[in-house]
C-alpha positions in Angstrom: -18.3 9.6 18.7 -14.7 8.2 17.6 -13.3 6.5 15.3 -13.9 3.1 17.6 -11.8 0.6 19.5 -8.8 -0.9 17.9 -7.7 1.7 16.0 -3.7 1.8 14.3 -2.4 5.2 13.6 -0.1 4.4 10.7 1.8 7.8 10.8 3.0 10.1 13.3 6.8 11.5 14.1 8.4 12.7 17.3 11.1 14.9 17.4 13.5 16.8 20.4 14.7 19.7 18.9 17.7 19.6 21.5 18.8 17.2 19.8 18.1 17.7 16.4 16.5 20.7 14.6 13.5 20.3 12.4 14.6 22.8 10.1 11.3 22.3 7.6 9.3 24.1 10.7 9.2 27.7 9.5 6.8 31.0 9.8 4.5 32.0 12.5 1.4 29.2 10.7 3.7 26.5 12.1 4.8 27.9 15.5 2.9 25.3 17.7 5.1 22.7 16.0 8.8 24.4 17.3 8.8 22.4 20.5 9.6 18.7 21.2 6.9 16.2 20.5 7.3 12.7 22.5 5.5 9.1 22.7 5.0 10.6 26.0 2.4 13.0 25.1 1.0 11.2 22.5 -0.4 8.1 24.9 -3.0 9.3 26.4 -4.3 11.3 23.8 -3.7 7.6 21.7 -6.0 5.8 24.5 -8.7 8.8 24.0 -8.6 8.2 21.0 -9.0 4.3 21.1 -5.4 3.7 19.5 -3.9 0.8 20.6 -0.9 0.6 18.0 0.8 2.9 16.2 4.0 3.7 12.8 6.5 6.0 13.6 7.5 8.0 11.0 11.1 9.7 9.9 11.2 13.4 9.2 14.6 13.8 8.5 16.4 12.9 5.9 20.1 12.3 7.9 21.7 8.3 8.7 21.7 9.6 12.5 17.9 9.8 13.3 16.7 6.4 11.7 18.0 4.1 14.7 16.8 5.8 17.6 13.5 5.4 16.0 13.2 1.6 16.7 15.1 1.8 20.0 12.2 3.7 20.6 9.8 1.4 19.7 11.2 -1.2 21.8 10.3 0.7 24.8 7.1 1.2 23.7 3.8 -0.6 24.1 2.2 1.6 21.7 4.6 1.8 18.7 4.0 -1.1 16.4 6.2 0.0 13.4 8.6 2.4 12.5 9.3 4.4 8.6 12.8 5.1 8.4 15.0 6.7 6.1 18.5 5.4 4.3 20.3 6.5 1.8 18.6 4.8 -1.6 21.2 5.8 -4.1 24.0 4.7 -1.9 26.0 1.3 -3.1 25.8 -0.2 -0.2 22.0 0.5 0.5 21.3 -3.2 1.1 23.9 -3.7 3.8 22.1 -0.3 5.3 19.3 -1.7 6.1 20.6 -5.1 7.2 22.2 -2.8 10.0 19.2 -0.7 10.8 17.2 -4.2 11.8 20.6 -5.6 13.9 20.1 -3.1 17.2 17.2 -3.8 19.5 14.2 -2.6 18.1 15.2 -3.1 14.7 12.9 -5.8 14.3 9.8 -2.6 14.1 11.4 -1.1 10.9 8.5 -1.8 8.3 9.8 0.8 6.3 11.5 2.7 4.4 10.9 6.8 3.0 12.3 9.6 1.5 11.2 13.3 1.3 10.9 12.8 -2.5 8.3 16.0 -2.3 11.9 18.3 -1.9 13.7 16.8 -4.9 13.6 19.1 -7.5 14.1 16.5 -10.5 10.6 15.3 -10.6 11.8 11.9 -12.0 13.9 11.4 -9.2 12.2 8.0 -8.2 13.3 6.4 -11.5 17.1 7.0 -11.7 18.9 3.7 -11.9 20.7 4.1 -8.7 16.9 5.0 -6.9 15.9 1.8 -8.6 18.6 -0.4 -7.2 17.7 1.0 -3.9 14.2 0.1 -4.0 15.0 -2.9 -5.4 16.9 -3.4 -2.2 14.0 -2.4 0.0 12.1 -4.9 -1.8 14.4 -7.7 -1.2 14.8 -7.1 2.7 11.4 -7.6 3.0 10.2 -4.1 3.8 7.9 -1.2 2.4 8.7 2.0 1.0 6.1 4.9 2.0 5.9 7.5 -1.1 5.9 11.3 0.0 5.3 13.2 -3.1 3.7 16.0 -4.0 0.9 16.5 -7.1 3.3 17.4 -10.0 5.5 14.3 -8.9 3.1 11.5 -9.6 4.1 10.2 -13.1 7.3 9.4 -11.7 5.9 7.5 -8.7 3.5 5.5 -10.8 5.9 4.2 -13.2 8.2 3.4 -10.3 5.4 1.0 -8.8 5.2 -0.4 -11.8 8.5 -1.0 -12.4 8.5 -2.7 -9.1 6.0 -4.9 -8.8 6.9 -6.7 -6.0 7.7 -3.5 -3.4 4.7 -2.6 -1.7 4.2 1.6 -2.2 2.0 3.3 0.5 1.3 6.7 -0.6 1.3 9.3 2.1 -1.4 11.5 2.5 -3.4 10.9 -0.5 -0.4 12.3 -2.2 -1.5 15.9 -0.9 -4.3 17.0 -3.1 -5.2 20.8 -3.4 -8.0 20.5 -0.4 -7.7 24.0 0.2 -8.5 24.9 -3.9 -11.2 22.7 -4.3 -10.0 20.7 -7.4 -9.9 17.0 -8.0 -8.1 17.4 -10.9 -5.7 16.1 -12.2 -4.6 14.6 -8.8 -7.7 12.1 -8.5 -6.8 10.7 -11.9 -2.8 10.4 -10.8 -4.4 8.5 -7.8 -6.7 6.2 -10.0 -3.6 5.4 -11.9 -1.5 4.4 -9.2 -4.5 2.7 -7.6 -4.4 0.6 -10.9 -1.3 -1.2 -9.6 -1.9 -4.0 -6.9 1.4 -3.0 -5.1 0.2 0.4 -4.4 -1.8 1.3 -1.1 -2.6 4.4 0.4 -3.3 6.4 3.6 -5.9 8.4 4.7 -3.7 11.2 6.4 -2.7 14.4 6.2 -5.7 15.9 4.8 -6.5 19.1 7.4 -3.1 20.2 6.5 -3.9 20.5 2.9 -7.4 21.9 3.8 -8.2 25.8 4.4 -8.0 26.9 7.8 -11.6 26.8 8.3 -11.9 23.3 7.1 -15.0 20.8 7.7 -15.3 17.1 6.9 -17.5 18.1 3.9 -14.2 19.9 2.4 -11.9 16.8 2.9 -15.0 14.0 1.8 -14.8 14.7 -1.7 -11.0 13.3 -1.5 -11.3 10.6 1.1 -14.2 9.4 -1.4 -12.1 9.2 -4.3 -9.4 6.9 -2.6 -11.5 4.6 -1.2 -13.3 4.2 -4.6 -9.7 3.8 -6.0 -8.3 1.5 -3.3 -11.0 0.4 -1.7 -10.7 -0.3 2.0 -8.3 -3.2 2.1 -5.9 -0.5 0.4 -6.3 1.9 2.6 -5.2 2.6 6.4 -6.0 6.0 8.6 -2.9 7.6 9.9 -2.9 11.0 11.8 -0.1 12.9 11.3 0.8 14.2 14.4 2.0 16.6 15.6 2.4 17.7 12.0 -1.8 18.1 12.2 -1.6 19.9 14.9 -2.1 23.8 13.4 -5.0 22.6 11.6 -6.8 19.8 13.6 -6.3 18.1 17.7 -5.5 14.7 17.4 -8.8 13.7 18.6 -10.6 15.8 16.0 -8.2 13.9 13.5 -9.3 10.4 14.7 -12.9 11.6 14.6 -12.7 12.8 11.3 -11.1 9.6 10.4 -14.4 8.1 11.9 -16.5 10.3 10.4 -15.0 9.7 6.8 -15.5 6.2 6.7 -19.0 6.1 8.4 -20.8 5.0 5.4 -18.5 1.5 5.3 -20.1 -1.7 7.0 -17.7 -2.5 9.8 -15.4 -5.2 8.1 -14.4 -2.6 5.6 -14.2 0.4 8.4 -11.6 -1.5 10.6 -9.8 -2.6 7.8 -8.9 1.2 7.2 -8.6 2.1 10.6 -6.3 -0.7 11.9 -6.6 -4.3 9.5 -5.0 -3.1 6.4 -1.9 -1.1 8.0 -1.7 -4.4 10.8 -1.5 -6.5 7.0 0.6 -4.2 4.8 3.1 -3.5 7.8 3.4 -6.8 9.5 3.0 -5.4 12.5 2.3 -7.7 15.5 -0.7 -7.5 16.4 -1.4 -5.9 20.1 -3.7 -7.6 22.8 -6.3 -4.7 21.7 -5.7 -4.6 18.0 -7.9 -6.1 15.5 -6.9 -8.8 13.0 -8.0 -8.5 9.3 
């Protein structure tokens, strides 16, 4: 059984290595992932899957890739949304993004994100030029998608805070040692973030983070700690493709997603499989695609 009809997948990336190398992809664990990925082979595994919109995501962090991400969209009846990346301590950040939404297609950048989980200055989010540039997101009406990593979530907290009115969506739970076993101290970063009513998360990336040999009794134990947190209007399912792909098919990945929110009635199930990324996005909702 899947996840269900209706379903957004609020993160996934494509990438053509002709003309751009993903140069994160290294060691024989992520072979499968050194070839291109296209919206082209993810459709029909999306309509397997019963996803009928989708969020693009950046992977790299360079001013070229951002705007052929919503030209992309634009030809695309399946991409909702796209998560670009600008430069946030530039001067001229707001005027960036004013020209990432002039092309066609710019009207699917939703938002904004930075590989913050690279920075080696764990307060990186709170220099005053990072500031002015989510201050800038903010202001233009968009969202900024956190990617951080456990030891970087004091930083990202106090940033939310700081922020009140930019919405944070933190990716992948904020990748919690799945593979280790521990809650601790991650679930209580999480709680603390969850604390904030600009913060939402998503329910992705977990079977990267889990041992090879993982089950959906490894990764409930997690999943069950952010929807206490953030309940399910705070919380949206996105799949990480192809990124999931060493670990987990995409259809295992949307099944799991089903799997993990089974024990939800079914207004708070679609909320996190499609109503709360349609709300915190603003993406237009699809002939198929549930409202909430």
């Amino acid at each position: 059984m899947g996840a269900g009809p209706g379903v957004v997948d609020a993160h996934h990336h494509v990438w053509d290595l002709s003309v751009r190398d993903q140069d994160w992809i290294t060691g024989e664990e992520l072979t499968p992932l050194r070839r291109d990925f296209t919206l082209a082979d993810l459709e029909p595994e999306a309509r397997a899957g019963g996803v009928t919109a989708t969020v693009l995501v950046q992977t790299a962090t360079v001013p070229e890739e951002t705007p052929e991400l919503p030209a992309l969209a634009a030809r695309s009846e399946l991409v909702a949304g796209v998560v670009g990346w600008t430069d946030l301590t530039a001067p001229g950040v707001a005027d960036a993004l004013a020209g990432l939404r002039e092309p066609p297609g710019g009207e699917h950048l939703v938002s904004i994100r930075h590989q913050v989980q690279g920075e080696p200055d764990p307060g990186w989010l709170l220099s005053p030029d990072v500031r002015n540039g989510l201050a800038a997101v903010a202001e233009a009406g968009l969202v900024y998608d956190l990617l951080v990593k456990p030891h970087q979530p004091a930083a990202a907290v106090e940033a939310a805070r700081r922020l009140p009115g930019c919405t944070f969506v933190l990716d992948h739970l904020g990748k919690p040692p799945i593979a280790s076993g521990e809650l601790q101290p991650w679930a209580d970063a999480v709680r603390l973030l969850a604390s904030l009513p600009n913060a939402v998360c998503k329910l992705s990336g977990m079977v990267t983070e889990a041992d090879r040999f993982w089950s959906v009794d490894d990764l409930k134990p997690y999943a069950d700690t952010v929807l206490d947190a953030f309940g399910p209007e705070r919380l949206m399912f996105g799949s990480d493709r192809p990124v999931c792909r060493p670990a987990a098919t995409y259809a295992e990945v949307v099944q799991t997603a089903g799997d993990l929110t089974a024990g939800l009635n079914p207004a708070e199930r679609q909320k996190v499989l499609a109503g709360t990324a349609v709300r915190t996005y603003g993406l237009p909702l699809h002939r198929n695609s549930p409202c909430a």
